[in-house]
C-alpha positions as CSV (number, residue, x, y, z in Angstrom):
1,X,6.0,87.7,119.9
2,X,3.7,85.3,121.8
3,X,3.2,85.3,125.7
4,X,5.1,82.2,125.8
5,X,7.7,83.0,123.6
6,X,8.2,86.6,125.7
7,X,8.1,84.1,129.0
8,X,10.3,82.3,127.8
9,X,13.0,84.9,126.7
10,X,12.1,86.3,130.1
11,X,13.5,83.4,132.1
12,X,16.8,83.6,130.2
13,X,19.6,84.7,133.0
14,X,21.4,88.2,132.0
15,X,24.7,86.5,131.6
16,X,23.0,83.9,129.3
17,X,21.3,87.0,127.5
18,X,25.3,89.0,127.2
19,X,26.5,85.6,125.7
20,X,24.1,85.4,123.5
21,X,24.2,88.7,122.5
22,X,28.2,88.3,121.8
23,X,27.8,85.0,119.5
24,X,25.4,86.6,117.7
25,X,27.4,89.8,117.3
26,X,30.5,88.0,116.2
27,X,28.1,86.0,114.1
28,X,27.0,89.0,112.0
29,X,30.6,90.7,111.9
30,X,32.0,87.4,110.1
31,X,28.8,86.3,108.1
32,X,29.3,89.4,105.9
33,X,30.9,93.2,106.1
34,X,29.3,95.5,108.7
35,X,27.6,98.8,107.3
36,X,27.3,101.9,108.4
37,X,24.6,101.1,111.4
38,X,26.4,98.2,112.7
39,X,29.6,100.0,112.1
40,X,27.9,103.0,114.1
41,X,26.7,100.5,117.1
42,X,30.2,99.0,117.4
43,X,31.6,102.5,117.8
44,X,29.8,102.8,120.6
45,X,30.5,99.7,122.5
46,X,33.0,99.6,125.8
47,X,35.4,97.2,127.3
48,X,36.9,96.2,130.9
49,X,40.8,95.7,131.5
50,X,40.6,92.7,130.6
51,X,41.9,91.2,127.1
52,X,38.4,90.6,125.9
53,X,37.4,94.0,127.1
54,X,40.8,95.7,125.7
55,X,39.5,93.6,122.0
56,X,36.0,95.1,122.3
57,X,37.6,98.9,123.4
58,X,40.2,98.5,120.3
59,X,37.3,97.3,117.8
60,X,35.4,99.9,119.0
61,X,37.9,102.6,118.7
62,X,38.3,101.4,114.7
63,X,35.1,101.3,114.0
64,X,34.6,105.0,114.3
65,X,37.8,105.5,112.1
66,X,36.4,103.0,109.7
67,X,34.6,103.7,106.3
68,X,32.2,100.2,105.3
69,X,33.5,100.3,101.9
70,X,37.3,99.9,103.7
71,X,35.9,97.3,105.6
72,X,34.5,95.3,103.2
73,X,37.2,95.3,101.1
74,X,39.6,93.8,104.2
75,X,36.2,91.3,104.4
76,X,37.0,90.2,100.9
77,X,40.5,90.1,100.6
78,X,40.5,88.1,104.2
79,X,37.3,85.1,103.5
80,X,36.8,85.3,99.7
81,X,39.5,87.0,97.5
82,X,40.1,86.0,93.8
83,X,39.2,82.2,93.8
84,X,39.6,82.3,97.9
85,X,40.2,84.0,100.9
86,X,43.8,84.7,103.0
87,X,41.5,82.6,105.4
88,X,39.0,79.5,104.8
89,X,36.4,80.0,107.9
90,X,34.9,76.6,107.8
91,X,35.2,73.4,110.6
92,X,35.7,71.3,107.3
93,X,38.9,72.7,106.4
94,X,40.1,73.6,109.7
95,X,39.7,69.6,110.8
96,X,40.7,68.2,108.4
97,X,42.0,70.8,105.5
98,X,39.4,69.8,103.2
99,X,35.9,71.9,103.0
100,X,32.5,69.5,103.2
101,X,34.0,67.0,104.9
102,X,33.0,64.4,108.5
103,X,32.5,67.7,110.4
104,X,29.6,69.5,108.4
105,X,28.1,66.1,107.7
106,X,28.0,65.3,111.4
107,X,26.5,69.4,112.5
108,X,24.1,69.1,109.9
109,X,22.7,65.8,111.8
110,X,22.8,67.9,115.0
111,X,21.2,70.8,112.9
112,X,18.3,68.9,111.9
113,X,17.9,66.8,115.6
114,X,18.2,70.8,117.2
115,X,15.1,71.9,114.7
116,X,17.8,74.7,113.0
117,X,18.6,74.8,109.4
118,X,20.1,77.2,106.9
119,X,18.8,80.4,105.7
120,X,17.4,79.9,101.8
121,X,19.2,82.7,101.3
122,X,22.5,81.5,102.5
123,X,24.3,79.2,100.6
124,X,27.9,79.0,102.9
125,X,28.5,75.8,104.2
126,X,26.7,75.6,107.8
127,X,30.2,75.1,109.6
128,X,31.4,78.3,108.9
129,X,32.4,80.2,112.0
130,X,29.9,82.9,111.7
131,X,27.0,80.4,111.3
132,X,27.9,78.6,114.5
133,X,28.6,81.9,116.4
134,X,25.0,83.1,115.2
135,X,23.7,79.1,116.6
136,X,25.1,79.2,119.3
137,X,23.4,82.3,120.0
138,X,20.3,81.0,119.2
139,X,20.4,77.9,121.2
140,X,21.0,80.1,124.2
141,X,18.2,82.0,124.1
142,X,16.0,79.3,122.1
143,X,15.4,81.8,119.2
144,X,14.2,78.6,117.6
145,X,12.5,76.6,120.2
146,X,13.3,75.8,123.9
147,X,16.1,77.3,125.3
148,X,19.2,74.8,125.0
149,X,20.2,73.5,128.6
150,X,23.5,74.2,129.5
151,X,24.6,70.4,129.0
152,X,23.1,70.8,125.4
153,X,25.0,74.3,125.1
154,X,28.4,72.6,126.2
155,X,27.4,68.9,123.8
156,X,27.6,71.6,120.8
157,X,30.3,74.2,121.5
158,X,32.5,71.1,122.2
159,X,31.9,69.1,119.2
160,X,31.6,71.6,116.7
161,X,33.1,75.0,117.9
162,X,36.2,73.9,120.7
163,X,38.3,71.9,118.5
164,X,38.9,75.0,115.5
165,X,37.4,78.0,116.7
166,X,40.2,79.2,118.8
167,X,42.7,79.0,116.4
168,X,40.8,80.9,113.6
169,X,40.2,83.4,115.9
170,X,44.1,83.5,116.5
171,X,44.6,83.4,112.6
172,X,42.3,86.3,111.6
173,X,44.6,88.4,114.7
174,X,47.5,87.7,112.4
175,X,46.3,87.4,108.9
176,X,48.1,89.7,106.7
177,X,45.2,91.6,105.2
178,X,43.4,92.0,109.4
179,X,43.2,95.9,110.3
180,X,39.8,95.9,111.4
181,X,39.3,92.3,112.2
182,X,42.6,92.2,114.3
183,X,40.2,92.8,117.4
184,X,37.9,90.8,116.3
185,X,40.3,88.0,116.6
186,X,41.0,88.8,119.7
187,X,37.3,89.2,120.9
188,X,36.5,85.8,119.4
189,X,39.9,84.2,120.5
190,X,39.3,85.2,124.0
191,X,35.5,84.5,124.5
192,X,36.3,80.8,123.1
193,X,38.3,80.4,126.0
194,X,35.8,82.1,129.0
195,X,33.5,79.5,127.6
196,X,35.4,76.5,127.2
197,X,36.2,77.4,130.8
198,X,32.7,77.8,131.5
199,X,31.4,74.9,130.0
200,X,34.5,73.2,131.7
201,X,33.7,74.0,135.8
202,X,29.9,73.4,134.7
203,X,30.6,69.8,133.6
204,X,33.0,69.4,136.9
C-alpha cells in the first residue's frame, strides 16, 4: 500500500470504517456462499439489543451450527435454483420486474463516471445486491480512488440502493428456502434503514 493510499485510509472516521466494513460483509455473504473461514469469522461476531444487533447475534449463533455445503445449497435454491432462484437479487427486476433494464443502464454510467467496473471474473449483472453492497463499501473508504464524500455516498445509495434494497432484504427474511439467510435479511433490512436515516439528517 502506498503512503498516500495508507493516509488516506487513515483519515477515514471509525464509523465510516464499521460501515464499510458491513457493506462489504453483506457483499461477500450474498455474492456467493460463505466457506468455512468466513463461516468461522461470522461465528464469532456480536450484537447489541438492538434489531440489527439481535440479526448479527442470531447469524452468528447459526453460523457455528452451520456446515458450508448446507449453506450453499440454501445459496442455490434461494438466488439460482433450476433455471432461477426463489429470489432474483438484481435492481432490474426489482424496478421494474424485468432483469437489464433503465436501472443497470443508468449504474453502469455512474460506474464508469465513479472509475469502478466489474470483476472479469464476474459475469452477474452489476445491480445485483451484493455488487452494490461491496460498492458501496468501496466508495466509503475509496478502495478505488478518493474516498466518496458523504453527498456522493447519499447521490448513490439513493438512486441505486433505497428504492429495492429494503424490500429484498425483507424478502430473503421470508423466502421459503432462508434458514441461514433469515438474519441476513434482517441485518441488511435494518442497516438499509440506519442509513437512509443517516443519509436523511445529513442532507437536512
Amino acid at each position: 500500500m502506498s503512503q498516500t493510499r495508507e493516509a488516506t485510509q487513515s483519515r477515514i472516521a471509525e464509523e465510516d470504517r464499521l460501515r464499510a466494513d458491513l457493506y462489504n460483509f453483506l457483499g461477500v455473504l450474498l455474492s456467493g456462499p460463505p466457506d468455512g473461514m468466513l463461516l468461522e469469522q461470522t461465528a464469532g461476531l456480536q450484537g447489541d439489543q438492538s434489531e440489527l444487533g439481535q440479526g448479527i447475534s442470531t447469524l452468528a449463533k447459526l453460523a457455528r451450527l452451520s456446515k458450508p455445503k448446507t449453506v450453499q445449497s440454501e445459496f442455490n435454491r434461494l438466488f439460482i435454483g433450476l433455471g432461477r432462484g426463489e429470489l432474483l437479487p438484481y435492481a432490474s427486476y426489482y424496478l421494474t420486474g424485468f432483469l437489464n433494464e433503465k436501472p443497470l443502464a443508468v449504474l453502469r454510467q455512474d460506474m464508469q463516471a465513479r472509475g469502478l467496473a466489474r470483476a472479469e471474473n464476474v459475469f452477474e449483472p452489476e445491480d445485483n445486491i451484493g455488487s452494490l453492497m461491496e460498492m458501496m463499501g468501496a466508495m466509503i473508504v475509496g478502495r478505488f480512488g478518493a474516498p466518496a464524500t458523504l453527498t456522493q455516498q447519499r447521490d448513490f445509495f439513493n438512486r441505486h440502493i433505497a428504492p429495492w434494497a429494503g424490500h429484498f432484504f425483507a424478502d430473503l427474511e421470508g423466502a421459503k428456502n432462508s434458514v441461514f439467510y433469515v438474519p441476513v435479511g434482517t441485518v441488511g433490512r435494518c442497516f438499509m434503514q440506519v442509513e437512509a436515516e443517516g443519509f436523511r439528517m445529513s442532507a437536512g
